[in-house]
PDB file with one MODEL, atoms N, CA, C and O in Angstrom:
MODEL        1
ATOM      1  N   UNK A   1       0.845  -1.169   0.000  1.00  0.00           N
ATOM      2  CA  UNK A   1       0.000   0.000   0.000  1.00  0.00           C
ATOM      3  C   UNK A   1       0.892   1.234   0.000  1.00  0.00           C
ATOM      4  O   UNK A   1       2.015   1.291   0.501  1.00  0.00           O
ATOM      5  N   UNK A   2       0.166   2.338  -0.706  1.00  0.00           N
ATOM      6  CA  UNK A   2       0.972   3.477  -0.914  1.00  0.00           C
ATOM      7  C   UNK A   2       0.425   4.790  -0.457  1.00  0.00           C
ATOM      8  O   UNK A   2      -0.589   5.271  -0.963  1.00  0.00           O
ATOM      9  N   UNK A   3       0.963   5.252   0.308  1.00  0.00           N
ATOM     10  CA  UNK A   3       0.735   6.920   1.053  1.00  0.00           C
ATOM     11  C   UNK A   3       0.992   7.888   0.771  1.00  0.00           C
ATOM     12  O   UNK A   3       2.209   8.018   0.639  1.00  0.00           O
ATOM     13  N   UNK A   4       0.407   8.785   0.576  1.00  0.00           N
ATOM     14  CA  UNK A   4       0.966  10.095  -0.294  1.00  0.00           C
ATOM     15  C   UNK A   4       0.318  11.247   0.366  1.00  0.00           C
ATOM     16  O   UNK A   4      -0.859  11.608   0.392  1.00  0.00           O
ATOM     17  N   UNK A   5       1.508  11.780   0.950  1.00  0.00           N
ATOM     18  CA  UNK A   5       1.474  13.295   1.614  1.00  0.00           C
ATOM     19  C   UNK A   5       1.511  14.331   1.150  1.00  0.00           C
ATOM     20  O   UNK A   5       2.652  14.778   1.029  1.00  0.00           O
ATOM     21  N   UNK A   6       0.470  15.145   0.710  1.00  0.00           N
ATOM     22  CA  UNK A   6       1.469  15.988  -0.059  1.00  0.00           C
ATOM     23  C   UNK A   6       0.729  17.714   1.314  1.00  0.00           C
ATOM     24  O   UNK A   6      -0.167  18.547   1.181  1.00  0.00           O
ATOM     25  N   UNK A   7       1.988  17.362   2.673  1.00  0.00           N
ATOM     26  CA  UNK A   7       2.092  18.485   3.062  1.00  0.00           C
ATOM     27  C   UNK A   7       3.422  18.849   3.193  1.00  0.00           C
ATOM     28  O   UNK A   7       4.212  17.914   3.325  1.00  0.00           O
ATOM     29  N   UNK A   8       3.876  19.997   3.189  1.00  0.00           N
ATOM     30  CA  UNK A   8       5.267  20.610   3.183  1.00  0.00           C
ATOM     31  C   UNK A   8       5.479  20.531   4.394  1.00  0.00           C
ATOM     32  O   UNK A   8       6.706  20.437   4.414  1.00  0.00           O
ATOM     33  N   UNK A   9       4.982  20.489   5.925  1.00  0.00           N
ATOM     34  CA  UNK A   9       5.251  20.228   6.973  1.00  0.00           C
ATOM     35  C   UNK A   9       5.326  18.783   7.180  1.00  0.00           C
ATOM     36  O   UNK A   9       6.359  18.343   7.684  1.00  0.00           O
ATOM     37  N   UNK A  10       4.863  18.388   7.025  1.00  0.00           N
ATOM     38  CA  UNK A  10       5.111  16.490   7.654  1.00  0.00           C
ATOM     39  C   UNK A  10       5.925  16.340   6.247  1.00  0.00           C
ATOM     40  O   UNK A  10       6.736  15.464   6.548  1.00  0.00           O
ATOM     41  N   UNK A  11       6.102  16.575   5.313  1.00  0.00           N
ATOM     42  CA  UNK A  11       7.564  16.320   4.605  1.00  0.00           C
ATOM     43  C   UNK A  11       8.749  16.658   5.270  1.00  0.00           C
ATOM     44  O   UNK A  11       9.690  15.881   5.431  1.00  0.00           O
ATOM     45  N   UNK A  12       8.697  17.944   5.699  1.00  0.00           N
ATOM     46  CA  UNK A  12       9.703  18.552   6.263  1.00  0.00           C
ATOM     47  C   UNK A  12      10.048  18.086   7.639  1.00  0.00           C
ATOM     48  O   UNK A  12      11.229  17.921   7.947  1.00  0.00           O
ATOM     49  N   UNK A  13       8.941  17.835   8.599  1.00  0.00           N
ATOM     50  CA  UNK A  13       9.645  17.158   9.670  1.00  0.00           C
ATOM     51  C   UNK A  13       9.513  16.081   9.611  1.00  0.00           C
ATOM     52  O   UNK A  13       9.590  15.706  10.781  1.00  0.00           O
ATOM     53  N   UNK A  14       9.236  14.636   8.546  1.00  0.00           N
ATOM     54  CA  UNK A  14       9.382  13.262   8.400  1.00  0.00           C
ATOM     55  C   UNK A  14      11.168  13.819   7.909  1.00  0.00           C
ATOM     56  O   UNK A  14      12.106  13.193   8.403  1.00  0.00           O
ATOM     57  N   UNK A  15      11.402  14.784   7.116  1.00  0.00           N
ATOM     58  CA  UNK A  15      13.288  14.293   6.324  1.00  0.00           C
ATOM     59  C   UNK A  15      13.935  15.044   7.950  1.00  0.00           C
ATOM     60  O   UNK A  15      14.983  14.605   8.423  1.00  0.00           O
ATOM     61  N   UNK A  16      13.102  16.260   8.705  1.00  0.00           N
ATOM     62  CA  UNK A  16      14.250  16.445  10.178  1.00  0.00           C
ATOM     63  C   UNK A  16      14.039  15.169  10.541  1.00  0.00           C
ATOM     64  O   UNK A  16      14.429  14.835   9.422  1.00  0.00           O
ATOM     65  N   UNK A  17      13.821  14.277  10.984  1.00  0.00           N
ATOM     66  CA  UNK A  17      13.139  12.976  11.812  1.00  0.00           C
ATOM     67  C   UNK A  17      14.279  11.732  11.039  1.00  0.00           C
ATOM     68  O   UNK A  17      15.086  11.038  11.658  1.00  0.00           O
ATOM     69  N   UNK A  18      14.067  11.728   9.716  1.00  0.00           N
ATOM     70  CA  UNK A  18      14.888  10.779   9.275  1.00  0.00           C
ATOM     71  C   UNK A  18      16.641  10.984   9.493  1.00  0.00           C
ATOM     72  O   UNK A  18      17.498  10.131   9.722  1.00  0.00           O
ATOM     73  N   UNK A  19      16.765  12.506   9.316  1.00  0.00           N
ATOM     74  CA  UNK A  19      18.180  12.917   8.986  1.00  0.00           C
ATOM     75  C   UNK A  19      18.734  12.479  10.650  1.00  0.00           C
ATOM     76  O   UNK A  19      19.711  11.798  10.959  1.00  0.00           O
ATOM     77  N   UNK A  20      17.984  12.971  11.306  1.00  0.00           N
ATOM     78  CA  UNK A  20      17.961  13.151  12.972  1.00  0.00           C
ATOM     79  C   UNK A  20      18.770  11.545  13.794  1.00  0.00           C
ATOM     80  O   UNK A  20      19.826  11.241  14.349  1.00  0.00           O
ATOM     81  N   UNK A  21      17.297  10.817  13.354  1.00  0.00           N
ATOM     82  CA  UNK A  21      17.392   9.624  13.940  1.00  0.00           C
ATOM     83  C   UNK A  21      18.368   8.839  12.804  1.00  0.00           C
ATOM     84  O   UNK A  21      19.260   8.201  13.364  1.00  0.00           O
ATOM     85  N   UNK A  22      18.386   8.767  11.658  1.00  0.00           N
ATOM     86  CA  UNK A  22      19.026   7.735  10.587  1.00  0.00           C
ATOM     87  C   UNK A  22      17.901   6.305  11.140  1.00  0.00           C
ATOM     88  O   UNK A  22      18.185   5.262  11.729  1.00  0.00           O
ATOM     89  N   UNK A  23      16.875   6.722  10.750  1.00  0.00           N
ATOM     90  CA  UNK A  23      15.887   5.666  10.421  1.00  0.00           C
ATOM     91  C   UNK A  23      15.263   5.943   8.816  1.00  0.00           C
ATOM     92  O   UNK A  23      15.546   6.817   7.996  1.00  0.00           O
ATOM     93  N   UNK A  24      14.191   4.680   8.753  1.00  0.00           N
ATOM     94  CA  UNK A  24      14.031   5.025   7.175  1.00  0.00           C
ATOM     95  C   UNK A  24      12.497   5.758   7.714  1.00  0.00           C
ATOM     96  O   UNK A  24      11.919   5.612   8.791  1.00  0.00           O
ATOM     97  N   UNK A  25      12.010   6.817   6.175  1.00  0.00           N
ATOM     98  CA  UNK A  25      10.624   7.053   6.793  1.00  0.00           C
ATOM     99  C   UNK A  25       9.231   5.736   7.829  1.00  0.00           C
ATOM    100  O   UNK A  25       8.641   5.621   8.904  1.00  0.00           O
ATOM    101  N   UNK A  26       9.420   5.032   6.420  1.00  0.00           N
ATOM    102  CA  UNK A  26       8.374   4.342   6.613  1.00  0.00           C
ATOM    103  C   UNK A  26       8.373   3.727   8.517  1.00  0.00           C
ATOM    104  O   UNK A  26       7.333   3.655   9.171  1.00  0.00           O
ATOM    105  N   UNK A  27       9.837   3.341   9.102  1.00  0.00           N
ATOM    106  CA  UNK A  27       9.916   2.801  10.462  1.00  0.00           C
ATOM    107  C   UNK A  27       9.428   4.047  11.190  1.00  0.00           C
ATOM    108  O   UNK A  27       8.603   3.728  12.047  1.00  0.00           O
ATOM    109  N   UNK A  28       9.652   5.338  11.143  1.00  0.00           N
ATOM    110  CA  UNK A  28       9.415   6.089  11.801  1.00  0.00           C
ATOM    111  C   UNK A  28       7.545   6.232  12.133  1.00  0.00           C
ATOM    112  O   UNK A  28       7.038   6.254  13.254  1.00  0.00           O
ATOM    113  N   UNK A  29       6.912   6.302  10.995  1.00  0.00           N
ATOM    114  CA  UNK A  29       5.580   6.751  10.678  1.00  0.00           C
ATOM    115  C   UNK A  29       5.264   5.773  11.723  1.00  0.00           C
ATOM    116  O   UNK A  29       4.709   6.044  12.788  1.00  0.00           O
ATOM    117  N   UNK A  30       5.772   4.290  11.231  1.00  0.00           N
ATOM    118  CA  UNK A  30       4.924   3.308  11.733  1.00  0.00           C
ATOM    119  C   UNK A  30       5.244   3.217  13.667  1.00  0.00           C
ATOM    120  O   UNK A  30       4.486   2.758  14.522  1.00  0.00           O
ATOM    121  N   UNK A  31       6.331   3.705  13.808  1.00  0.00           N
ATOM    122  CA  UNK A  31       6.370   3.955  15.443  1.00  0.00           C
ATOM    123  C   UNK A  31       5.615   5.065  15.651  1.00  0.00           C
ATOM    124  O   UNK A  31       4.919   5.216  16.655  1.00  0.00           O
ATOM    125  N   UNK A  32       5.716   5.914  14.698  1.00  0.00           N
ATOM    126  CA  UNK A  32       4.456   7.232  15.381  1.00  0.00           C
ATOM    127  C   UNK A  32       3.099   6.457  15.700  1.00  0.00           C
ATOM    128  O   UNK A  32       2.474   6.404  16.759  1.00  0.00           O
ATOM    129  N   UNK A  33       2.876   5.962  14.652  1.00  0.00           N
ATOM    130  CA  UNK A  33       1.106   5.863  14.420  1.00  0.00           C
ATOM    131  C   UNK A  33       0.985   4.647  15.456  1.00  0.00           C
ATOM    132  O   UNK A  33      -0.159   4.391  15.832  1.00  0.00           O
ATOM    133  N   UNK A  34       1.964   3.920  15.927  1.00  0.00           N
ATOM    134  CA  UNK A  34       1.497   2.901  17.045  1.00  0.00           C
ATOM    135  C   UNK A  34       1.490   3.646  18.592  1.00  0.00           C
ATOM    136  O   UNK A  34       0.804   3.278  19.545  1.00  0.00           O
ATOM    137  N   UNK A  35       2.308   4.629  18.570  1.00  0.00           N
ATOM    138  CA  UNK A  35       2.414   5.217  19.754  1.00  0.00           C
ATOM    139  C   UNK A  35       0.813   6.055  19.681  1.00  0.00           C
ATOM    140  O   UNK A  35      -0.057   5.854  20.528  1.00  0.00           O
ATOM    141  N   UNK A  36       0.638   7.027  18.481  1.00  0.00           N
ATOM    142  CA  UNK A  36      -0.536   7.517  18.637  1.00  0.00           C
ATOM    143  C   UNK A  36      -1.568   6.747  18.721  1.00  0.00           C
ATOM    144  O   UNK A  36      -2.557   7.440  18.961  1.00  0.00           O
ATOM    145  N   UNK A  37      -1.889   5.343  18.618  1.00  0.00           N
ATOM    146  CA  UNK A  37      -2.985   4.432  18.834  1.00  0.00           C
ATOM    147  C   UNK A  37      -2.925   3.610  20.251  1.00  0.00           C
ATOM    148  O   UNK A  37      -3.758   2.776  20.603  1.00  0.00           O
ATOM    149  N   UNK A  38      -1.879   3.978  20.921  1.00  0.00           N
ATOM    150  CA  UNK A  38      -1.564   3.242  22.446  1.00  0.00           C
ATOM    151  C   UNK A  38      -2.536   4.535  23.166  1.00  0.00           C
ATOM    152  O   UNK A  38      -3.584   4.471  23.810  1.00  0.00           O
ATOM    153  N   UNK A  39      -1.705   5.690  22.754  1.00  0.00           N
ATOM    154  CA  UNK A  39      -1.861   7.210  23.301  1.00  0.00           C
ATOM    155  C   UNK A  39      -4.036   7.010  23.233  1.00  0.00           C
ATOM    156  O   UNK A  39      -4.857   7.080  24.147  1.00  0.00           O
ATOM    157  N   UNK A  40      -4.144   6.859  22.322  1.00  0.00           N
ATOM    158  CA  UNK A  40      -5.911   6.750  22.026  1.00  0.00           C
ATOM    159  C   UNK A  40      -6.781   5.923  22.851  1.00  0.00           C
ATOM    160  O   UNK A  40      -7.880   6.119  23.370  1.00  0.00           O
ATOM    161  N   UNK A  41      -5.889   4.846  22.817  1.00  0.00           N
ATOM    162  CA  UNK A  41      -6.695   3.350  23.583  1.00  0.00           C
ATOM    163  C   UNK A  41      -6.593   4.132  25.254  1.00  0.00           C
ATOM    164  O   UNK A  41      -7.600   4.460  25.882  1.00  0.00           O
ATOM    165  N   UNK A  42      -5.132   4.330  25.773  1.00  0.00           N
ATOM    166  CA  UNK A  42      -5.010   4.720  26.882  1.00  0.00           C
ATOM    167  C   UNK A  42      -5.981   5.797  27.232  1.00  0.00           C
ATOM    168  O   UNK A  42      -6.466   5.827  28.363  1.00  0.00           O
ATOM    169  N   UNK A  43      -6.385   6.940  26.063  1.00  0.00           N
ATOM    170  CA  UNK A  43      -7.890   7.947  27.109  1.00  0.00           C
ATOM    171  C   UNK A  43      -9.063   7.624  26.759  1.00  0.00           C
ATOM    172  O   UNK A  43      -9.969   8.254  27.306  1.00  0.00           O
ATOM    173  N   UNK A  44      -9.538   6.272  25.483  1.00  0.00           N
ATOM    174  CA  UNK A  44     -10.702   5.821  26.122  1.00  0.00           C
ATOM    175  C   UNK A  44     -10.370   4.668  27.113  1.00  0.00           C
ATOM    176  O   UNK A  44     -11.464   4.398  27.610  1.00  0.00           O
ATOM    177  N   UNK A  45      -9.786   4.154  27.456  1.00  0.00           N
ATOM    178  CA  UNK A  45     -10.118   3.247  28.738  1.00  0.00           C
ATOM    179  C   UNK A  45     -10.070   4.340  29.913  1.00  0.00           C
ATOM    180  O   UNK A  45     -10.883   4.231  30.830  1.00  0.00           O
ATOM    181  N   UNK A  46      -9.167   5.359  29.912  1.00  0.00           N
ATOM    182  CA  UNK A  46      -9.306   6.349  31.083  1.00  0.00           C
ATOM    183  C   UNK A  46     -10.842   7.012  30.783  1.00  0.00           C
ATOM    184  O   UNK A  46     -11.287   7.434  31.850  1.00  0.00           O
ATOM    185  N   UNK A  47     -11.643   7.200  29.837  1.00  0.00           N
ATOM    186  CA  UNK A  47     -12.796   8.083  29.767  1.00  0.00           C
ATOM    187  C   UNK A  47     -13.674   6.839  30.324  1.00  0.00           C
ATOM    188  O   UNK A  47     -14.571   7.177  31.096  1.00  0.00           O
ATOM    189  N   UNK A  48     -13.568   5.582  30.080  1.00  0.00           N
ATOM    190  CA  UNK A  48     -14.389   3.889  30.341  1.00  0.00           C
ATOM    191  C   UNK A  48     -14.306   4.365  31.803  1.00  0.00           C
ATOM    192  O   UNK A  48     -15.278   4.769  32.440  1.00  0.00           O
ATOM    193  N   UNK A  49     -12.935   4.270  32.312  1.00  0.00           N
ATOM    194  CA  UNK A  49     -12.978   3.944  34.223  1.00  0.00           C
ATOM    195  C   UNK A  49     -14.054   5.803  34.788  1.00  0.00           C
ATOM    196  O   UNK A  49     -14.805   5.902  35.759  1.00  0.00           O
ATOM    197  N   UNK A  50     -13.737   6.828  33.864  1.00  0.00           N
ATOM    198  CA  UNK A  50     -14.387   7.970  34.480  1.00  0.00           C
ATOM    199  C   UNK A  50     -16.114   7.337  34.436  1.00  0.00           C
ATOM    200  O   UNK A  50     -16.891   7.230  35.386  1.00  0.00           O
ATOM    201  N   UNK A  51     -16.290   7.064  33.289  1.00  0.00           N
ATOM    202  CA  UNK A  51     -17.598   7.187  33.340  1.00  0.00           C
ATOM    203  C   UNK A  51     -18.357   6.453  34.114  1.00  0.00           C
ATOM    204  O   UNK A  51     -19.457   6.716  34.599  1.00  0.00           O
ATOM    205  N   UNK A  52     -17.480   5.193  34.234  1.00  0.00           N
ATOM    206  CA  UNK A  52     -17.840   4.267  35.472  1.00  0.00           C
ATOM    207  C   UNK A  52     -18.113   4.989  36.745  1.00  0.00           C
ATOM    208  O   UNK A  52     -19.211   5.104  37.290  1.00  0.00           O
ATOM    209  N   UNK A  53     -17.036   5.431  37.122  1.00  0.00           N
ATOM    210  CA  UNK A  53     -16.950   6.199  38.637  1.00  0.00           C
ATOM    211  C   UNK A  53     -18.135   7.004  38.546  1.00  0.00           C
ATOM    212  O   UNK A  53     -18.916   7.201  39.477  1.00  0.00           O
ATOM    213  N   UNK A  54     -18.236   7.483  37.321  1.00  0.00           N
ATOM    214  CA  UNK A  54     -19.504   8.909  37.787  1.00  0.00           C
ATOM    215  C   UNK A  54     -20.657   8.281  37.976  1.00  0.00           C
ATOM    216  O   UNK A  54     -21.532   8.824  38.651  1.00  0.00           O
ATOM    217  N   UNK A  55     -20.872   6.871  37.335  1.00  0.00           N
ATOM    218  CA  UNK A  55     -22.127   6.292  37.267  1.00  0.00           C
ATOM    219  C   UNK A  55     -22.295   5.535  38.697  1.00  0.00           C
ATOM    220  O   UNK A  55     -23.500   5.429  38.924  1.00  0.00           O
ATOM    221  N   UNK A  56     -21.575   5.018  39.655  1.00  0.00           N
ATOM    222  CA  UNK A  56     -21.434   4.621  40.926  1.00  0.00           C
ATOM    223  C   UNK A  56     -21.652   5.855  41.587  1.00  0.00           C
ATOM    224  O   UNK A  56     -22.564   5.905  42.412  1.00  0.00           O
ATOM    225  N   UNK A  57     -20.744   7.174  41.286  1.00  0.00           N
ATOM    226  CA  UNK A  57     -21.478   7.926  42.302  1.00  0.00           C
ATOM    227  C   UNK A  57     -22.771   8.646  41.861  1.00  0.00           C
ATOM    228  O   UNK A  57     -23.407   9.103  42.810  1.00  0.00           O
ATOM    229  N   UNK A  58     -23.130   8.784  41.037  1.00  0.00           N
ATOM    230  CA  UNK A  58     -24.652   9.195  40.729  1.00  0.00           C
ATOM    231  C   UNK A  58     -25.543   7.788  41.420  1.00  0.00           C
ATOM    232  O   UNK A  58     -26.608   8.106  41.949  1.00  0.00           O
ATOM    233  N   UNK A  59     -25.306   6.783  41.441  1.00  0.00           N
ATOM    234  CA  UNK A  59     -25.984   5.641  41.981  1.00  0.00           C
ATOM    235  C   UNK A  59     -25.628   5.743  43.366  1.00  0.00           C
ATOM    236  O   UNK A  59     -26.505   5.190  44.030  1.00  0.00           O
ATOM    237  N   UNK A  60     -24.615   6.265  44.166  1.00  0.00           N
ATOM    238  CA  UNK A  60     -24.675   6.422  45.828  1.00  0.00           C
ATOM    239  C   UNK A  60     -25.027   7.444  46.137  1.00  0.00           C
ATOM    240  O   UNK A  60     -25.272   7.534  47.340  1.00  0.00           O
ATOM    241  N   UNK A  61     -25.202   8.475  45.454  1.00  0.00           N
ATOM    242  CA  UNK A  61     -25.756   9.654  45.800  1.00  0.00           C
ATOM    243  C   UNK A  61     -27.450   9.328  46.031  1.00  0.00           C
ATOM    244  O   UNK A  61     -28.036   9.543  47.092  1.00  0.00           O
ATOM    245  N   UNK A  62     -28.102   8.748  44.757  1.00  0.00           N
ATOM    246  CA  UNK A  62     -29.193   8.380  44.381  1.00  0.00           C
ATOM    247  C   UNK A  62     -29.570   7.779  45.916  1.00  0.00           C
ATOM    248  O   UNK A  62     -30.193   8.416  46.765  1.00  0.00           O
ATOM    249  N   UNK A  63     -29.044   6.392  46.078  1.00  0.00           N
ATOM    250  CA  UNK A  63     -29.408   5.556  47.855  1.00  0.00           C
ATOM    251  C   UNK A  63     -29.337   6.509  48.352  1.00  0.00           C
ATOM    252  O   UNK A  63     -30.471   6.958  48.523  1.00  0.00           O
ATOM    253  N   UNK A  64     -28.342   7.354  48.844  1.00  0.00           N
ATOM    254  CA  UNK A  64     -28.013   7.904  49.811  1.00  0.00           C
ATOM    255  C   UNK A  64     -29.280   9.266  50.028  1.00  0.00           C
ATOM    256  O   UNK A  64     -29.266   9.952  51.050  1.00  0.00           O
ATOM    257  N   UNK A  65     -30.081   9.437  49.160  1.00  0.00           N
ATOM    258  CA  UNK A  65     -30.782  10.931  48.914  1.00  0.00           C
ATOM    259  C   UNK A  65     -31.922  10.444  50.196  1.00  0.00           C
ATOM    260  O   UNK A  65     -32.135   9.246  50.385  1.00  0.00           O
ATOM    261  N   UNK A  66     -32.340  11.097  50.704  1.00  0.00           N
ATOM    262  CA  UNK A  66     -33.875  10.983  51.820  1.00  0.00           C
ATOM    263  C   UNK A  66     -34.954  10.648  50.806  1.00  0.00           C
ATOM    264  O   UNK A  66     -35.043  10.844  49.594  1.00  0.00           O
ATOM    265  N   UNK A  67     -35.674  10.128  51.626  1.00  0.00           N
ATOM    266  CA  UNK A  67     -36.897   9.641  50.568  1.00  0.00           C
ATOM    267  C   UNK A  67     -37.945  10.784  50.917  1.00  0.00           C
ATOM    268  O   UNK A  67     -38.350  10.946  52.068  1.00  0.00           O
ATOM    269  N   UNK A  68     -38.297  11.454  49.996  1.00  0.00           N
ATOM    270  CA  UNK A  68     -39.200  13.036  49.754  1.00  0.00           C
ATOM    271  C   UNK A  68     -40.598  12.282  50.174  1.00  0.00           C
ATOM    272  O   UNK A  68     -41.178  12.937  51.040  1.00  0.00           O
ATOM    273  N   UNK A  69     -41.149  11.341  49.881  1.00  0.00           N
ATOM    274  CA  UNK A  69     -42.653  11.036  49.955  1.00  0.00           C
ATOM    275  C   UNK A  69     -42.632   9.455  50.027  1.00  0.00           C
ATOM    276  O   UNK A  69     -42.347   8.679  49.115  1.00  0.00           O
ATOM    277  N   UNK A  70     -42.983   9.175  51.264  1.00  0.00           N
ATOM    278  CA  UNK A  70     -42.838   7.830  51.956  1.00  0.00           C
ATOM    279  C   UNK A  70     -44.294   6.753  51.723  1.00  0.00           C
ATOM    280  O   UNK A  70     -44.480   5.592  52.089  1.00  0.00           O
ATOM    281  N   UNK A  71     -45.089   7.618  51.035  1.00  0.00           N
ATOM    282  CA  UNK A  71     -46.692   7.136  50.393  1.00  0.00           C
ATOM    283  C   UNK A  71     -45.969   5.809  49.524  1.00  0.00           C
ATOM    284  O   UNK A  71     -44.786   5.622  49.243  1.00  0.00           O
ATOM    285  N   UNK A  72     -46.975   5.127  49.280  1.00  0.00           N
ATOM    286  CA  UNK A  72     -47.007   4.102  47.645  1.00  0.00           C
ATOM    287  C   UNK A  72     -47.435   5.022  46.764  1.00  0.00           C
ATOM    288  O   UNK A  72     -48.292   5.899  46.868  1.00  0.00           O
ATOM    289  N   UNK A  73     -46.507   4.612  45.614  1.00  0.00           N
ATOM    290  CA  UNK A  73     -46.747   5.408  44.491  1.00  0.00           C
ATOM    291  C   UNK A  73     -48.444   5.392  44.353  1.00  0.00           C
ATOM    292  O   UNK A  73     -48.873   6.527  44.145  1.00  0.00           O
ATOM    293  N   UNK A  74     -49.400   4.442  44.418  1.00  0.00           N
ATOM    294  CA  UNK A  74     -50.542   4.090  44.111  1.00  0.00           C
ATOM    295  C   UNK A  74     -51.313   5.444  44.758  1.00  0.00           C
ATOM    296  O   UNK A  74     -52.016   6.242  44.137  1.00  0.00           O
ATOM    297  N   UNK A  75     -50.996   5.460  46.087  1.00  0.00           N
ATOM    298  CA  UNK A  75     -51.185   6.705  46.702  1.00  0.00           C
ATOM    299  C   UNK A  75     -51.208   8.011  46.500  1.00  0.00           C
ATOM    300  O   UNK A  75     -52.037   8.881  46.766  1.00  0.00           O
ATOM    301  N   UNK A  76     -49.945   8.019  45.876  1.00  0.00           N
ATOM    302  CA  UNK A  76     -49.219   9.489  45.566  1.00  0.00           C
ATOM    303  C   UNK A  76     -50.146   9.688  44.519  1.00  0.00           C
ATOM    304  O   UNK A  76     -50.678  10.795  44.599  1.00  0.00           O
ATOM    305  N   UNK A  77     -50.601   8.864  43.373  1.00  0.00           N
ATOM    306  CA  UNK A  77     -51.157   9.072  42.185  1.00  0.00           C
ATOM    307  C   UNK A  77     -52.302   9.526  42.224  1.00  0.00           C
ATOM    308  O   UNK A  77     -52.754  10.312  41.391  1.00  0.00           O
ATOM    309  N   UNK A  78     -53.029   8.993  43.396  1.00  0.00           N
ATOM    310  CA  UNK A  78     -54.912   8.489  43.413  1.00  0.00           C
ATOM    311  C   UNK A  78     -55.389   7.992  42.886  1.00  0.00           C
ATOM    312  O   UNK A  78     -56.406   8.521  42.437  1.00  0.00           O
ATOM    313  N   UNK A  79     -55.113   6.708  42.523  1.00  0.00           N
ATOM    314  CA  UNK A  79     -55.715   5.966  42.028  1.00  0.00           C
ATOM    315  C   UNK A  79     -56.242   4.644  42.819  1.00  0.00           C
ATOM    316  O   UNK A  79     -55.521   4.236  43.729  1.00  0.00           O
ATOM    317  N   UNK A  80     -57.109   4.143  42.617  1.00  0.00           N
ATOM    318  CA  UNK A  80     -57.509   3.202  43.173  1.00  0.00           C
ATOM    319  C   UNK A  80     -57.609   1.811  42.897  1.00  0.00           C
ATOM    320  O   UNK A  80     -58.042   1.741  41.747  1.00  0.00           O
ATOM    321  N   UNK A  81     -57.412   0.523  43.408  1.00  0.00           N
ATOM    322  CA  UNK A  81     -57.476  -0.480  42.715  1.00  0.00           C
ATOM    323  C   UNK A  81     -58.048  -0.883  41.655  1.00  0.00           C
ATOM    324  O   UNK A  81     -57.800  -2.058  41.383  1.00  0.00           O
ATOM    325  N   UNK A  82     -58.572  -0.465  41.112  1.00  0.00           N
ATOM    326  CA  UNK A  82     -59.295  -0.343  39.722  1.00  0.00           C
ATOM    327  C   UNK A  82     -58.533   0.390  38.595  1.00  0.00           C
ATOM    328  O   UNK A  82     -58.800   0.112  37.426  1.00  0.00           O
ATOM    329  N   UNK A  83     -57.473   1.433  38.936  1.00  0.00           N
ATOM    330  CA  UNK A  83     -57.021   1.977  38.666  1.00  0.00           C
ATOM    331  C   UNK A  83     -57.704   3.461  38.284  1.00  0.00           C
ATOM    332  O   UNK A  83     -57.167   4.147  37.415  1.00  0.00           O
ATOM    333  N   UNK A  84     -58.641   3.819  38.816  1.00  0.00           N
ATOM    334  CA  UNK A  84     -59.643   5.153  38.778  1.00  0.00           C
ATOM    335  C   UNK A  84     -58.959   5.777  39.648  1.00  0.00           C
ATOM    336  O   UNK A  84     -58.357   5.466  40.676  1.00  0.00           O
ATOM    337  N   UNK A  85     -59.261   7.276  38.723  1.00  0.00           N
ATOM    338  CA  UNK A  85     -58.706   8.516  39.706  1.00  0.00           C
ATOM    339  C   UNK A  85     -59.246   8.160  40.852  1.00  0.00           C
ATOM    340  O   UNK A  85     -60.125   7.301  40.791  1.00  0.00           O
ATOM    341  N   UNK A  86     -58.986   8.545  41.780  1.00  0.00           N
ATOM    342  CA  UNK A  86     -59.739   8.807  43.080  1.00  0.00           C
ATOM    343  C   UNK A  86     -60.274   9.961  43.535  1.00  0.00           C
ATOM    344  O   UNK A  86     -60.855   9.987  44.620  1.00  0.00           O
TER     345      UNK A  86
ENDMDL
END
């Protein structure tokens, strides 16, 4: 497969990069683009463990809240076993 850049900056710092290191392009790209796909995986599993946490504490907050109206919902509604307003 064949890649074709045509920016004057990532030309220019792929030949500083090659001249630099004395690697060939292609080894370089391919250590970039694995580092930038470690770099990716590593902040969604960090965004996975956040969203977790927020969802545990929205769920202990939730237990933890006082209960506002201690009725059965059936109650609260008015309805009656029949299910008629009351």
């Amino acid at each position: 497969m064949s890649i074709t850049i045509d920016n004057a900056e990532v030309e220019a710092l792929l030949a500083d990069l090659t001249a630099t290191t004395h690697r060939a392009a292609p080894d370089l790209l391919l250590e970039l683009l694995r580092r930038e796909r470690a770099r990716v995986e590593e902040d969604r599993e960090h965004d996975r463990a956040a969203a977790i946490a927020s969802g545990r504490l929205l769920h202990e907050r939730w237990k933890a809240a006082a209960e506002v109206d201690p009725r059965p919902i059936e109650e609260i509604l008015a309805y009656d076993e029949n299910g008629l307003p009351v």
